[in-house]
C-alpha positions as CSV (number, residue, x, y, z in Angstrom):
1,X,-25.0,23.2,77.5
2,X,-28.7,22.1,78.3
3,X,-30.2,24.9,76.2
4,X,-27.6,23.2,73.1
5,X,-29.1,19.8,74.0
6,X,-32.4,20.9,73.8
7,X,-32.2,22.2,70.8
8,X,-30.6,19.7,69.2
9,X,-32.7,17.4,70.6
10,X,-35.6,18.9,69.0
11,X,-34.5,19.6,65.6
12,X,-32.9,15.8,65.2
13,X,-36.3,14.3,66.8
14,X,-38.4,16.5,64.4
15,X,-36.5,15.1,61.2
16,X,-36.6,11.2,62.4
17,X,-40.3,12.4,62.8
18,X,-40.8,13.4,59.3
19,X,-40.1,9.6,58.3
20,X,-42.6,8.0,60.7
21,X,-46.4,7.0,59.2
22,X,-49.4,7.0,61.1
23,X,-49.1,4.8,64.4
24,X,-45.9,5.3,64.3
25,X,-43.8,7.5,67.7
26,X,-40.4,7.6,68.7
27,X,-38.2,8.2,71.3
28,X,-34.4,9.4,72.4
29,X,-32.4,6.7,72.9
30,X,-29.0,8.4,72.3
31,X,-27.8,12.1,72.2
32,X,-24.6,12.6,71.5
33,X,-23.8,17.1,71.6
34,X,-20.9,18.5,70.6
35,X,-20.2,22.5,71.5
36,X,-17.5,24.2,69.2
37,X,-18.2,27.8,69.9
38,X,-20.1,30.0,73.2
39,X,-23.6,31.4,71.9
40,X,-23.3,35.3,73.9
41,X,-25.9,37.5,73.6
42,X,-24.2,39.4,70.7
43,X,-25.6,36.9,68.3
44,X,-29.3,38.0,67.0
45,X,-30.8,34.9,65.7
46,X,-29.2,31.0,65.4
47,X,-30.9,27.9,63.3
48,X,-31.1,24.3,64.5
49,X,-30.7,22.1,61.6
50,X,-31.9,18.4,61.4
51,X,-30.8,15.5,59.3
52,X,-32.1,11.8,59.0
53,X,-29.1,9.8,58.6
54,X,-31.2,6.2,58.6
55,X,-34.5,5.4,59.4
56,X,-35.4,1.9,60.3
57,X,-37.9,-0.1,61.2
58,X,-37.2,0.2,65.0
59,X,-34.3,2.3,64.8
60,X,-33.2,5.7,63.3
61,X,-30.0,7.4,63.6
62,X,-29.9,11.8,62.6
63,X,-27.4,14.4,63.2
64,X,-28.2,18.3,63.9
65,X,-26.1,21.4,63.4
66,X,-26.7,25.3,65.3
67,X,-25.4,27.7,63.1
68,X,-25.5,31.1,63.4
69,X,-26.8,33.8,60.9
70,X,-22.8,34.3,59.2
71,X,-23.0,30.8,59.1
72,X,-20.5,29.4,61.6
73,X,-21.4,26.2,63.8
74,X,-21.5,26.6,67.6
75,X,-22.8,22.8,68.6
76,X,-23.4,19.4,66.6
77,X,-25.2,16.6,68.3
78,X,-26.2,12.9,66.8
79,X,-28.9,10.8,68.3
80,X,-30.3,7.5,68.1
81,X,-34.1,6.9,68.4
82,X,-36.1,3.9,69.2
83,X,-39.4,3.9,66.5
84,X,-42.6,2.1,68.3
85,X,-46.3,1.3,67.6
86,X,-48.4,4.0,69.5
87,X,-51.8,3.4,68.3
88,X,-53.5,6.5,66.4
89,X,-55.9,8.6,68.8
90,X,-53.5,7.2,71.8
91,X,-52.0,10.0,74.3
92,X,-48.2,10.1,74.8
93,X,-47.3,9.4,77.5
């Protein structure tokens, strides 16, 4: 379950990213998986998909899909991130 979360996490974080200008950084608020199939060994190669659903001033809201190469859908997630000024040529914390 924590390799699905990860995933997800990074393929819905990287589309709310897409959205944000300069100065701009964001953070997980919300992560919401969902597993619908076991990922065994005996599948070569999966995709993490990413979608912005809304992207708001402070807030922004995508969901994210695995799939396998056949196409079929082993975990969905939705998350909710919290947009904030991080001032260019500042390290993350």
């Amino acid at each position: 379950g924590g390799w699905f979360a990860t995933l997800l996490d990074s393929a819905v974080g990287c589309a709310i990213h897409t959205t944000l200008p300069a100065g701009k950084a964001y953070t997980t608020l919300e992560l919401k998986v969902n597993m619908v199939r076991a990922l065994t060994d005996g599948v070569p190669l999966v995709r993490a998909e990413g979608k912005v659903i809304h992207a708001g001033r402070q807030v922004a809201t995508a969901e994210g899909r695995i799939v396998g190469p056949d196409g079929k859908l082993y975990a969905h997630a939705t998350t909710t991130c919290l947009i904030f000024d991080q001032p260019i040529g500042a390290k993350p914390a």
